[in-house]
C-alpha positions as CSV (number, residue, x, y, z in Angstrom):
1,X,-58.1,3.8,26.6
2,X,-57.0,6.2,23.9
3,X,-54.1,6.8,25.9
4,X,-52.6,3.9,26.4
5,X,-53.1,3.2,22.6
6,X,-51.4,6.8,22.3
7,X,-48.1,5.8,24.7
8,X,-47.8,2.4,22.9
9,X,-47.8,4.3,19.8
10,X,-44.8,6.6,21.1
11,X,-43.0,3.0,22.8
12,X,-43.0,2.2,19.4
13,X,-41.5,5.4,17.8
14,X,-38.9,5.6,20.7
15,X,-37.4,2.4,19.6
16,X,-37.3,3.0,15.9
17,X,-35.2,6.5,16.8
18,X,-32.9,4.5,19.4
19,X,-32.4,1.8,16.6
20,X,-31.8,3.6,14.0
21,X,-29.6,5.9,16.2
22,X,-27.7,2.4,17.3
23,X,-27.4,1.8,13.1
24,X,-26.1,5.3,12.5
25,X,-23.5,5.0,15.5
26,X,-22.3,2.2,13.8
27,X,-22.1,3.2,10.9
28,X,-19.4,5.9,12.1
29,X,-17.8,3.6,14.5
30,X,-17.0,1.4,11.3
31,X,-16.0,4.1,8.9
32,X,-13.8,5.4,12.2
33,X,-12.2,1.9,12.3
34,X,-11.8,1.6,8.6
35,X,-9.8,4.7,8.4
36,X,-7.7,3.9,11.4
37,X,-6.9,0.7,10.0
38,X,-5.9,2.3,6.3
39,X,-3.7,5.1,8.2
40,X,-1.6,2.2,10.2
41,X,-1.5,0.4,7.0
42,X,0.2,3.4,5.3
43,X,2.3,4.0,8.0
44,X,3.5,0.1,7.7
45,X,4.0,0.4,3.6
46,X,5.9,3.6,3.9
47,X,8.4,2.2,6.3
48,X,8.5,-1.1,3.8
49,X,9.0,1.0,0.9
50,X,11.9,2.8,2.2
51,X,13.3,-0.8,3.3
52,X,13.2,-2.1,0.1
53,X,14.8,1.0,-1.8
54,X,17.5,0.5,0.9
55,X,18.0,-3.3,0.2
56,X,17.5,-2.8,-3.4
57,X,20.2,-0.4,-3.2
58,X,22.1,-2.6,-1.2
59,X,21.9,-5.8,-3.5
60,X,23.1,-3.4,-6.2
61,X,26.2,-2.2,-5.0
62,X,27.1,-5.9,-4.1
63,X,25.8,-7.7,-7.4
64,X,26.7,-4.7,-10.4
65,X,22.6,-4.9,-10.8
66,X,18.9,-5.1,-10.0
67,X,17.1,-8.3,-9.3
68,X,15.8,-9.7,-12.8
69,X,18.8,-7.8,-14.9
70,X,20.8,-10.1,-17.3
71,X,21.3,-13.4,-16.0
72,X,20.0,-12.2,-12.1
73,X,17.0,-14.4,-11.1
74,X,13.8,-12.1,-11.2
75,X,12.2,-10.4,-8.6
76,X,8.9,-12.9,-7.2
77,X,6.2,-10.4,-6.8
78,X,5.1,-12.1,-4.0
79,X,7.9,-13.5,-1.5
80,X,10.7,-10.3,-2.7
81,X,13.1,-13.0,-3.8
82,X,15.7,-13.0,-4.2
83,X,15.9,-10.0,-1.9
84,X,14.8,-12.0,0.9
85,X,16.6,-15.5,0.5
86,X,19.7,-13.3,-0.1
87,X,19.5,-11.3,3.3
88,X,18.5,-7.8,2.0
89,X,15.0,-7.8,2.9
90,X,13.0,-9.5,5.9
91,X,10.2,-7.4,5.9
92,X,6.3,-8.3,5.2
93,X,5.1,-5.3,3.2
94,X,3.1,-7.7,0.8
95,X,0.9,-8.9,4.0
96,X,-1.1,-5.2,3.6
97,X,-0.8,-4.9,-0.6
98,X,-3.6,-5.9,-3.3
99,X,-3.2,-9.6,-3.7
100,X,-0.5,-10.7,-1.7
101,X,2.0,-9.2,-3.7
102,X,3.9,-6.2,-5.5
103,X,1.8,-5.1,-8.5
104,X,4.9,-4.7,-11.0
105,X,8.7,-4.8,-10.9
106,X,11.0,-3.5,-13.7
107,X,14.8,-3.7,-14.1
108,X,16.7,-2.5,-17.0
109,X,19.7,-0.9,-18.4
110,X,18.1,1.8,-19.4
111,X,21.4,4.4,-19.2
112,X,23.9,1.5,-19.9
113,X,25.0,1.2,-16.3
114,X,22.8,-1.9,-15.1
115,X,21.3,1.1,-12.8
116,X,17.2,1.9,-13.3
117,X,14.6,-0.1,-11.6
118,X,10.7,0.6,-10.4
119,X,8.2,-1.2,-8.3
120,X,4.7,-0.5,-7.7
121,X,2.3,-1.7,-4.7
122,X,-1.3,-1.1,-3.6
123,X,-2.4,-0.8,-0.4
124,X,-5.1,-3.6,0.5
125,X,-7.7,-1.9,2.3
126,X,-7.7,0.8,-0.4
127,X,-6.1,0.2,-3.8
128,X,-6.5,3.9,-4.7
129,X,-3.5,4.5,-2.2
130,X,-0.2,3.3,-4.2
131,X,3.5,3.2,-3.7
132,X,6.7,3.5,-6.0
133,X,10.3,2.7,-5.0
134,X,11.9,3.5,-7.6
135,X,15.7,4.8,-8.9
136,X,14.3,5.3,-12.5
137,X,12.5,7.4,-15.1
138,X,11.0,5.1,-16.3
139,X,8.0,4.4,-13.7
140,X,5.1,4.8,-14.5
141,X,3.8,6.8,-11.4
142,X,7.1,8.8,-12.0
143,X,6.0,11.0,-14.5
144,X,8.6,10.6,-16.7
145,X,11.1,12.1,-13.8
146,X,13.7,10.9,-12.5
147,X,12.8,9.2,-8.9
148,X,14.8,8.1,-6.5
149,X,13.3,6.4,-3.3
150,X,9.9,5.7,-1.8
151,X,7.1,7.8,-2.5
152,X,3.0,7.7,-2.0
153,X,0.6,8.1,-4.5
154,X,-2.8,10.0,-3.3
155,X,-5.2,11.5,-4.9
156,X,-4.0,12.2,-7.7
157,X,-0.4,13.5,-6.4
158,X,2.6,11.8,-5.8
159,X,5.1,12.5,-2.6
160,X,7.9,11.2,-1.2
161,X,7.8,9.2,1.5
């Protein structure tokens, strides 16, 4: 009789281990997915962010300035116009940022030349992670350098993209 209490006894410890082995596993199965899904969102934004220095770039050469300079209409935070209604921009980079939306845009004449703008971004599934596109020295992930293009800021540094 004391054996069978005895196995029972071990039944039950076998199953705690092979839960709590199940809990662990999935515990690194999500953590696995969460940074799978963060790298493909980088990879998305970074492609965006050059985009959107390019169109910027474009809608300057055509209009003399930067969305939200003099009379120009602003740039939305959220739908990119008037990049988008325009034709410079069909991307959907503000699908993977922080609300929906670019963080902060800024256009000014800063040299005299209708030429400087910044915009900032998060990344959704991990804020810490943020873009610049930027032709400015202005920004304030910059530095206080002059940037020019589409970087990532991580941990602390920033690259270009």
């Amino acid at each position: 009789m004391t054996r069978v209490v005895a196995f029972r006894g071990a039944g039950w410890i076998h199953l705690v281990l092979i839960l709590g082995t199940a809990w662990m596993l999935g515990l690194v199965v999500r953590s696995a997915v969460h940074v799978a899904q963060v790298r493909a969102d980088v990879e998305a934004v970074s492609r965006e962010a050059r985009e959107l220095h390019d169109a910027l770039a474009r809608f300057h050469e055509q209009n003399r300035r930067f969305p939200g300079m003099d009379s120009e209409k602003q740039l939305d935070r959220a739908s990119l116009d008037p990049l988008r209604e325009r034709g410079y921009y069909d991307g959907r980079v503000t699908a993977r940022l922080a609300d929906l939306r670019v963080d902060a845009y800024v256009a000014r004449d800063g040299r005299g030349t209708n030429d400087e703008y910044w915009l900032e971004m998060s990344l959704s599934r991990d804020p810490s992670i943020r873009f610049l596109v930027a032709r400015s020295d202005d920004a304030p992930l910059g530095g206080g350098k002059w940037r020019d293009g589409a970087f990532i800021w991580r941990d602390g540094v920033l690259e270009p993209l």
